[in-house]
C-alpha positions in Angstrom: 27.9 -47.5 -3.3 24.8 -49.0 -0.9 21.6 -48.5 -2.5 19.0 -46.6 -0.9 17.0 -48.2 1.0 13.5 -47.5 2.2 11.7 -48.5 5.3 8.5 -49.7 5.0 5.3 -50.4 7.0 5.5 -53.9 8.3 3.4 -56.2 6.4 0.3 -57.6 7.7 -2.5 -60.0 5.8 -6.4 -60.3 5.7 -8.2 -57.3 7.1 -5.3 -55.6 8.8 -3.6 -54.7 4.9 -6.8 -53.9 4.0 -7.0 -51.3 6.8 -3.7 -49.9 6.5 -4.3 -49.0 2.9 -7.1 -47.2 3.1 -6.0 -45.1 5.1 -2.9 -42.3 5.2 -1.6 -43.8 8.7 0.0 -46.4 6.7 2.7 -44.3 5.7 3.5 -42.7 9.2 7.2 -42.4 9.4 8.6 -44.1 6.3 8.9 -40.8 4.4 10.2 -38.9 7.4 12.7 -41.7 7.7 13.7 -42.1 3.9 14.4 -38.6 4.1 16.7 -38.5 6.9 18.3 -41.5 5.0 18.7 -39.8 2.2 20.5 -36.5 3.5 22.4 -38.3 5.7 24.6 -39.4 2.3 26.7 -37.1 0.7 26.4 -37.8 -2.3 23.6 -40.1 -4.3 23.7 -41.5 -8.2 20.6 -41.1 -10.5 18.3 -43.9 -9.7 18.5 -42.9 -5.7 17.1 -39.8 -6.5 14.7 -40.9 -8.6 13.6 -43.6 -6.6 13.2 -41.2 -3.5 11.6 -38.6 -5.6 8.8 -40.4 -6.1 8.6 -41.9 -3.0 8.6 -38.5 -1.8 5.7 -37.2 -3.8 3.8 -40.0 -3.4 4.0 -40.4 0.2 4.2 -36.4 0.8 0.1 -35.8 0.7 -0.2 -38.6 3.8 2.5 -37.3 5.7 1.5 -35.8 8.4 2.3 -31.9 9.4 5.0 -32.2 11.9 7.4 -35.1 9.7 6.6 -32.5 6.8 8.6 -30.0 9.2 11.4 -32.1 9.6 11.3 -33.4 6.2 11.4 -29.8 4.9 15.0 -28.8 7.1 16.6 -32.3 6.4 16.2 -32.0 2.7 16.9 -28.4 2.0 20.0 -28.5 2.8 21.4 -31.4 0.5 22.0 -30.3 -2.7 21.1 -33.7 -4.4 17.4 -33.0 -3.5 15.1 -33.4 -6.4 13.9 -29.8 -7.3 10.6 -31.3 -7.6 10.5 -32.5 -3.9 11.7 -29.1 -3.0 8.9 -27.4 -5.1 6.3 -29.8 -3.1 7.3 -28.5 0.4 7.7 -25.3 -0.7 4.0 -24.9 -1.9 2.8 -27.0 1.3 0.1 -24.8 2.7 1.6 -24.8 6.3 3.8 -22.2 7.1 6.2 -24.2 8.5 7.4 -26.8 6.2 7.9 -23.7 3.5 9.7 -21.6 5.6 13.2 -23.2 5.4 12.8 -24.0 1.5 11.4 -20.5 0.9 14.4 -19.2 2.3 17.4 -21.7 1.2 16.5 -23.5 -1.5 18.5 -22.1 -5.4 15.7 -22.0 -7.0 11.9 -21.8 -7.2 9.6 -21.7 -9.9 6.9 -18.3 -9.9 4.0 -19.3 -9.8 4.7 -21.4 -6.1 6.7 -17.7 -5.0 3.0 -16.4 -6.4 0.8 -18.1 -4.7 3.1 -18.1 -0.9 3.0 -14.4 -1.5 -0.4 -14.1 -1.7 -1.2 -16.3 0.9 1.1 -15.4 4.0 1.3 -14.9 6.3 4.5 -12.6 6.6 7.1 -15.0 7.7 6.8 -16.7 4.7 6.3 -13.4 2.5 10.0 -12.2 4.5 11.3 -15.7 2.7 10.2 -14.6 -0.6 11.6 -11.1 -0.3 14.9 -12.0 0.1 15.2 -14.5 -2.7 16.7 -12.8 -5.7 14.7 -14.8 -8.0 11.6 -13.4 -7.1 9.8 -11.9 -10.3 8.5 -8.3 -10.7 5.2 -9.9 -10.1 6.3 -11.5 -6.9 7.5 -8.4 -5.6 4.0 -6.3 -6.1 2.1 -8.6 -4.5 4.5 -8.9 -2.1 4.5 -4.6 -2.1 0.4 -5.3 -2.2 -0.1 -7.2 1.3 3.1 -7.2 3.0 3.2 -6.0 6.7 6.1 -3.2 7.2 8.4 -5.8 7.7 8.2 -6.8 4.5 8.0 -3.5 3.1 11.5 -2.6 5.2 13.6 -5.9 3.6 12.4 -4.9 0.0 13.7 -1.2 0.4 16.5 -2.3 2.3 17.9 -4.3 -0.8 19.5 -2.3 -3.6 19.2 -4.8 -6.4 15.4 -4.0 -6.7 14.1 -1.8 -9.1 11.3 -0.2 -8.0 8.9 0.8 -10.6 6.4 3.2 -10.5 3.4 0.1 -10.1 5.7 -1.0 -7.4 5.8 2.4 -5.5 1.8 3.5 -6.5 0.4 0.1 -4.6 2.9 1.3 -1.8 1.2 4.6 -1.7 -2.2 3.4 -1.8 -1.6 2.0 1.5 -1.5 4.7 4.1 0.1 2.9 6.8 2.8 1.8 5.0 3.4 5.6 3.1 3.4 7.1 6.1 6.3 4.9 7.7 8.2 4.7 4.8 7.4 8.0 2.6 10.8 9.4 3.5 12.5 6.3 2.7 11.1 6.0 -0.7 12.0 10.0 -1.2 15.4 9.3 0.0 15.7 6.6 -3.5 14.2 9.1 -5.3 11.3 6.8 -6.4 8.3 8.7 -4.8 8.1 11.4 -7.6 5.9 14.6 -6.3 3.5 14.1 -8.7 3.0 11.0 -6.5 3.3 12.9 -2.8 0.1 15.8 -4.2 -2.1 12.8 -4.8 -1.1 10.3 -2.2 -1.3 14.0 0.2 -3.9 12.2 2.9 -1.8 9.4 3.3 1.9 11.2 4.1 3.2 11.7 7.5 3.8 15.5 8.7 6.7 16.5 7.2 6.3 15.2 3.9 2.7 17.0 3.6 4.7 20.0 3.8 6.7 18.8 0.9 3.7 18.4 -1.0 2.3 21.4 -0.6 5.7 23.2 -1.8 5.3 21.1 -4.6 1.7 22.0 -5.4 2.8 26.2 -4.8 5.5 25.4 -7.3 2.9 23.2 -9.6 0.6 25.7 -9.3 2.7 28.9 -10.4 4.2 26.9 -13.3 0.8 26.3 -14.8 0.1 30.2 -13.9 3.3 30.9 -16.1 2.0 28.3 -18.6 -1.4 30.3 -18.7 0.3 33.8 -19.6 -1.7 35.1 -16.6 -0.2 37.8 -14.6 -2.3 36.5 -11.7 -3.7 33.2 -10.4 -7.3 32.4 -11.2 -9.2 32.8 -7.8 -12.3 31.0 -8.7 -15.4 31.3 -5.6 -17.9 29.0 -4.9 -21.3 30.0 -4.4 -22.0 31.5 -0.9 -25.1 29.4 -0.2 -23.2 26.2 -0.9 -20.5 27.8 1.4 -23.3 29.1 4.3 -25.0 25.7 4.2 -21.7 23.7 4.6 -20.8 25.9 7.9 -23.8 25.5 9.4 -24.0 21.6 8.9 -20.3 21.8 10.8 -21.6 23.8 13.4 -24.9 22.1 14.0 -25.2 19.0 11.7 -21.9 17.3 13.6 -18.7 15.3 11.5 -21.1 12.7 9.4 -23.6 14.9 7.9 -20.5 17.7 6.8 -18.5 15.0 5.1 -21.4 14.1 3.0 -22.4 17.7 1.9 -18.3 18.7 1.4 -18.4 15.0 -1.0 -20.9 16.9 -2.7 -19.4 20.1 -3.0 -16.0 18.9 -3.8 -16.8 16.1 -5.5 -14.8 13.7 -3.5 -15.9 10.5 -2.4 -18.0 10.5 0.7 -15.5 8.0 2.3 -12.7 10.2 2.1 -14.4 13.2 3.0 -15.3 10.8 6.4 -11.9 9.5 7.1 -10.2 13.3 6.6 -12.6 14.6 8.9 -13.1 11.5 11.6 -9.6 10.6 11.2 -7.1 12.8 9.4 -4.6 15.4 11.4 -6.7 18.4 9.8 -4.5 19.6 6.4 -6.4 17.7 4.2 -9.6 19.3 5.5 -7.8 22.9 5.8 -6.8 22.6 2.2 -10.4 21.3 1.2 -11.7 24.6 2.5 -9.1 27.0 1.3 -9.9 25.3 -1.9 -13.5 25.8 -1.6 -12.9 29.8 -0.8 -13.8 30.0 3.4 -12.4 33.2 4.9 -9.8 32.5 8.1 -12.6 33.1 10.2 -15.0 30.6 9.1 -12.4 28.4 8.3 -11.2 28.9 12.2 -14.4 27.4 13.1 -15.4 24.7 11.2 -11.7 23.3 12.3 -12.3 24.2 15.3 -16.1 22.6 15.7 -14.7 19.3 14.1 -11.4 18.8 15.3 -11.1 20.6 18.5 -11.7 18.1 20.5 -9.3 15.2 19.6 -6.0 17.6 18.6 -4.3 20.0 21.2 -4.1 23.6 20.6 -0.6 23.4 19.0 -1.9 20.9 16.4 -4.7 23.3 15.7 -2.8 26.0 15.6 -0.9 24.4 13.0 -3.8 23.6 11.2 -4.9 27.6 11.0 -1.1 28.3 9.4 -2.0 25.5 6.6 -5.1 27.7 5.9 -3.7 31.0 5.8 -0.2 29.9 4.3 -1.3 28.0 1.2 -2.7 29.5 -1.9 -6.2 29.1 -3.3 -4.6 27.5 -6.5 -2.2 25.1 -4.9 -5.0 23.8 -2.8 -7.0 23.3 -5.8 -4.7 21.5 -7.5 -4.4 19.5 -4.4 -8.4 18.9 -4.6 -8.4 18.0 -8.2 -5.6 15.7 -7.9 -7.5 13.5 -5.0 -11.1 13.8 -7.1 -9.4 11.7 -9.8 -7.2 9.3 -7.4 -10.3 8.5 -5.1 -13.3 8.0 -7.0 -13.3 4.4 -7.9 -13.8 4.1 -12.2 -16.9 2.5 -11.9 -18.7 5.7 -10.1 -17.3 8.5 -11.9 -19.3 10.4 -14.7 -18.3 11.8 -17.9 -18.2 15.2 -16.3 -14.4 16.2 -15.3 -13.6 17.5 -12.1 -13.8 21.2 -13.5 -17.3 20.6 -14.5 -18.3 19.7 -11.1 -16.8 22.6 -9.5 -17.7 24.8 -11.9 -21.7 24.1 -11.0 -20.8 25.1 -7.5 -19.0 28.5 -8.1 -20.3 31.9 -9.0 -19.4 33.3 -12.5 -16.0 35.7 -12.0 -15.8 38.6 -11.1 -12.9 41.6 -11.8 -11.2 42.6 -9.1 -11.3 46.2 -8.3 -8.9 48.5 -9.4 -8.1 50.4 -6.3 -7.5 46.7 -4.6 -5.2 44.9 -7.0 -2.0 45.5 -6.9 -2.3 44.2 -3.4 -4.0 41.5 -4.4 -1.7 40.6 -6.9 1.2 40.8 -4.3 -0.6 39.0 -2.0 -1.0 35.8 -4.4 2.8 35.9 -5.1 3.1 36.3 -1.5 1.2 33.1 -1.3 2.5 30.9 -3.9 6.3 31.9 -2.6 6.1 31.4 0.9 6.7 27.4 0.6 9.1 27.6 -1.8 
């Protein structure tokens, strides 16, 4: 069998070698040509792949970016590569010289899949997500910063296990949960333990899922209670007065602060369910916080009105009046401890905090609550 042989640069003496070899232009060409040398063999013994293997990692750092290209599709496809030559264009830091190996070579070590997946962009991260070697830890990150097409090949392949760390950094990303809620539902991976705290970030129809599920959360903990009625706990009427007026007068900004207050919530969610939400988030945060239909009517109506038709606000007013006080405040609970970053809670819990907001309880007259009680089942049922 012919040896491999190598072209080199074309040797020169005095100042000209000096020249060349200080600098990467020496090597223009000779890898890209020792490359297409070497796959145009079929077959190669030891020392030719050693020899080209480190010609190849030598020379690869001065070769410049469009011979890495070619280098990259020539040598990916013949199997006598050296892995490490492979693992060198892989890594390279320009998309296109990892593409093909990304996506054809056998094998790849982690931490290169790692540190591709981290870095994109998403025709590389599409590579990765259709190797099958590709690490549970390759496949958060790639769950982590993925675009949707991404997203789409990883739930598309059935040989994935998608864990609940997998499917929680899927959730905390509301453009993703929203186009592909109903697609982790139909796996049965987006548990609705998951759908109640992830609520703001669901598309319409699987909001109303969640709030069946919180009815049905809501009446099991009733059951677990031994109360023959749900708890109906009211915040104080000033707190309630001053957060009307402030929608009424004060305008979006200053009512998201005082409800982040009031609730407990972060003041950046408050904002984005009230500046950019469809309304149930906001409906539910002030069934939860005890408005009547009328009040409630016009806060929604003073801070959304303008950027939903009348059908969406219409819908908005049948969230109100359709879900019960303790669903809703499950609902609220559930965000307070999903929201607030760790390093600004308090040691008070999220009972605590309402608790300082609401009056003491009261018992409900005797002439009014049989209907009362009816009216809660009536509640908790009506999703069900």
């Amino acid at each position: 069998m012919n040896r491999l042989s190598v072209p080199s640069p074309e040797v020169s003496s005095g100042h000209e070698t000096a020249r060349r070899q200080s600098s990467p232009s020496h090597a223009e060409g000779v890898l890209l040509a020792a490359s297409e040398l070497f796959a145009g063999r079929e077959a190669h013994d030891s020392r030719d792949k050693t020899l080209f293997r480190e010609l190849a990692l030598n020379l690869l750092p001065q070769t410049d970016e469009s011979d890495r290209r070619r280098i990259a599709c020539h040598l990916v496809r013949h199997p006598a590569t050296p892995p490490e030559v492979l693992a060198a264009l892989a890594a390279d830091e320009d998309a296109l010289t990892a593409y093909p190996v990304l996506r054809n070579a056998p094998s790849l070590d982690e931490d290169i899949l790692v540190a591709q997946a981290e870095r994109g962009p998403d025709s590389l991260r599409k590579a990765i997500a259709e190797r099958t070697d590709a690490s549970p830890k390759v496949l958060e990150i790639l769950a982590q910063a993925g675009g949707p097409d991404v997203i789409a090949l990883l739930l598309e392949r059935t040989d994935i296990d998608l864990d609940e760390a997998m499917v929680s950094m899927l959730c905390k990303r509301p453009d993703i949960l929203k186009r592909f809620g109903k697609d982790l539902v139909d796996r049965k991976v987006l548990t609705s333990s998951q759908m109640l705290t992830h609520f703001s970030r669901l598309d319409a129809s699987l909001r109303q899922e969640a709030i069946a599920s919180a009815e049905l959360a809501s009446l099991i903990n009733l059951t677990r209670s031994g109360s023959h009625k749900p708890a109906r706990p009211v915040f104080k009427q000033s707190l309630l007065k001053q957060l009307h007026h402030s929608a009424l007068t004060g305008g979006a900004e200053q009512f998201a602060h005082e409800l982040s207050y009031a609730l407990g919530l972060p003041e950046t969610f408050t904002h984005d369910i009230v500046a950019n939400d469809s309304g149930e988030t906001l409906s539910i945060c002030l069934k939860a916080l005890g408005f009547t239909d009328a009040k409630a009517s016009q806060i929604l109506v003073r801070l959304l009105g303008e950027r939903l038709p009348l059908k969406g606000m219409r819908d908005l007013l049948e969230v109100f009046g359709n879900i019960s006080h303790g669903a809703a405040m499950l609902l609220v609970n559930r965000w307070v401890g999903e929201e607030t970053p760790h390093d600004q809670r308090t040691s008070r819990s999220e009972a605590q905090h309402l608790v300082q907001n609401q009056e003491p309880a009261r018992p409900a007259r005797s002439g009014d609550a049989t209907w009362q009680e009816l009216d809660d089942i009536e509640k908790l049922l009506r999703f069900g």
